[in-house]
N, C-alpha and C positions, 0 to 999 in steps of 0.2 A: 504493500500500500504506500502510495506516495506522500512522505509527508508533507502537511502545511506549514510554509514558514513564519513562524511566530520572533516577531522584533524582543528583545530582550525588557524592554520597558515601554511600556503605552499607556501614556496619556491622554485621557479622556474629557474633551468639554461639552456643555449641552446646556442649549438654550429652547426656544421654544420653534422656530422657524429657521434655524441655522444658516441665517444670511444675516445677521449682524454682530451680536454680540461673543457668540462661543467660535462665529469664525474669524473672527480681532482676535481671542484669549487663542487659539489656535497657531495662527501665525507671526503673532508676537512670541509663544513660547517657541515656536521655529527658530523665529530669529536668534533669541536669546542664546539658545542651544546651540546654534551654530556659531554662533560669535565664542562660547565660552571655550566650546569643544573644538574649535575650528582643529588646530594642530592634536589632535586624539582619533584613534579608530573607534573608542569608545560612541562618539557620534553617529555612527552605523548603527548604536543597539539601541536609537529614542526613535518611536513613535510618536506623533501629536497628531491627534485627532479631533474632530468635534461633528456632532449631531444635533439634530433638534425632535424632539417630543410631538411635534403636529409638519415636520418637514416634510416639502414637496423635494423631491428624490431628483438630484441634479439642477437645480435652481441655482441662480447665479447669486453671488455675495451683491447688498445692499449696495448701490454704488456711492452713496454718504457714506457707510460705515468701513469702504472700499478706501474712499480720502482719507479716512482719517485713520485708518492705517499704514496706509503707505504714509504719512506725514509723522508717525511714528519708529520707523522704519522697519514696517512689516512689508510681506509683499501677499497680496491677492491674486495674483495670475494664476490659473488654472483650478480656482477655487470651485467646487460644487456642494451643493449642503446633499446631506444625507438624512434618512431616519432613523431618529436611536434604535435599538434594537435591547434582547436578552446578550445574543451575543454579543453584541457590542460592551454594554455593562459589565458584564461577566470578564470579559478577558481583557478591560482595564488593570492596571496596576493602580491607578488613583483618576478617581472622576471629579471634577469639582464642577459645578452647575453656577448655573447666575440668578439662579433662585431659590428658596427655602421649595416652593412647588415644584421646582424641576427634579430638587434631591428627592423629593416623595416619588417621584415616578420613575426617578432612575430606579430606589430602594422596590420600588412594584415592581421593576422588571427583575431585579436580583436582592432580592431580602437578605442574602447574605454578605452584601456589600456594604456595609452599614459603619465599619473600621474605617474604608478609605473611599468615602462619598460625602463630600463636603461643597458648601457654596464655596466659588474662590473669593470672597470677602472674607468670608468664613476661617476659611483655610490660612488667609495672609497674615489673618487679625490673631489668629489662635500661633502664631511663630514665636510671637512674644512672649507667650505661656507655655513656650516649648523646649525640653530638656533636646539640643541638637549637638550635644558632647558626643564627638566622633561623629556625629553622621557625614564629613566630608570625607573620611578615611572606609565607608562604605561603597562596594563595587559598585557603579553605573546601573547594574541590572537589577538590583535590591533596595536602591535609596529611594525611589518610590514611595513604596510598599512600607518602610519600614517609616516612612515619614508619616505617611496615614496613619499607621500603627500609635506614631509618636501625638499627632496632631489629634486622635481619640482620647488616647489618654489624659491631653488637655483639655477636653470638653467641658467636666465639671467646673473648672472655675472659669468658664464665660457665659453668660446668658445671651441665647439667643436671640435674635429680633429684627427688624424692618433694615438694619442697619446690616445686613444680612443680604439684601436683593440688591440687586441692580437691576433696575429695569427700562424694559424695552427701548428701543430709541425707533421702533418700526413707524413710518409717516408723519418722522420728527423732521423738524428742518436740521441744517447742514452742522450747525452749533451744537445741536443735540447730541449727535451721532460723536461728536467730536468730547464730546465731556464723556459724555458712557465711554468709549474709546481711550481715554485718558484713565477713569476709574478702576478701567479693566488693565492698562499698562505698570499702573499703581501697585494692584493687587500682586501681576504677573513676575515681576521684577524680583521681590525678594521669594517667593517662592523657587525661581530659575536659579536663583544665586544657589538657594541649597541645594535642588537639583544637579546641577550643572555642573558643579567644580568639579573638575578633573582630577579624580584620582594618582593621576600619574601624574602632576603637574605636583600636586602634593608630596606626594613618595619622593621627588627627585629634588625635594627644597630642604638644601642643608638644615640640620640641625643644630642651632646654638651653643659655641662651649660655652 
């Protein structure tokens, strides 16, 4: 039987129509990733992905939410939304949604995603509350996984709330698209930093006498 190739780390985003919001958090975390990883083969084992929950299947990214990507230095080209799926949830390593409603419906398609299914407000806001001793000395293919892990375990001490969503920027003017774009770059950044450092960039930095 032939196998299927499975990326070492995949990343999952999900919005509601996956033409604005989770495909900005999409190809922002591209960029990020590739900037960090640039000089690593480590960058061969990340996926970045993103769905939407009510997506038409091959629709083109918003072209406002298109500018104000590319003015972040993301790129949109060859962009098509998809819809979320079981599989799709399931065979993330870490999902983060842009809504408190989108995580209920990721957690409906896989309930036992419940560790690493977080809002990425959620997710950004909870780093600060988060034990990341050694997590940059974790291989490429595990830091993920093991950040969800981490970022559960800080649950209890944040309380949920509105402050949690980001929402829609769909049949907003051009400014709109442009601030959600910005909140989502916000979020994006310090998540990619812990993601992203390269392993081997670490191992090969002298140590201190």
């Amino acid at each position: 039987m032939e196998r299927t190739y499975r990326p070492l780390v995949r990343l999952l985003f999900v919005c509601t129509g996956n033409i604005c919001r989770s495909p900005v958090a999409e190809r922002l975390t591209l960029a990020r990733a590739s900037s960090a990883l640039a000089e690593s083969p480590e960058l061969s084992n990340v996926e970045v992905l993103s769905a939407g929950v009510q997506a038409a299947p091959g629709a083109d990214m918003d072209p406002r939410s298109a500018k104000a990507l590319e003015a972040l230095g993301g790129d949109p080209v060859g962009f098509r939304a998809q819809r979320l799926t079981p599989d799709l949830a399931a065979s993330a390593d870490l999902v983060l949604t842009m809504t408190r409603e989108h995580r209920q419906a990721v957690l409906g398609l896989n309930p036992r995603g419940l560790r690493r299914t977080f809002t990425l407000a959620e997710a950004a806001d909870l780093l600060r509350l988060t034990d990341l001793a050694g997590l940059g000395l974790t291989p490429i293919d595990g830091r993920a996984r093991e950040l969800g892990l981490r970022l559960d375990a800080a649950r209890a001490r944040r309380q949920s709330g509105r402050s949690d969503d980001i929402l829609d920027p769909i049949g907003q003017r051009t400014a709109v698209h442009a601030d959600v774009a910005g909140r989502i770059d916000d979020a994006v950044r310090p998540l990619a930093d812990v993601l992203f450092a390269s392993i081997r960039s670490r191992l090969a930095t002298p140590v201190p006498a």
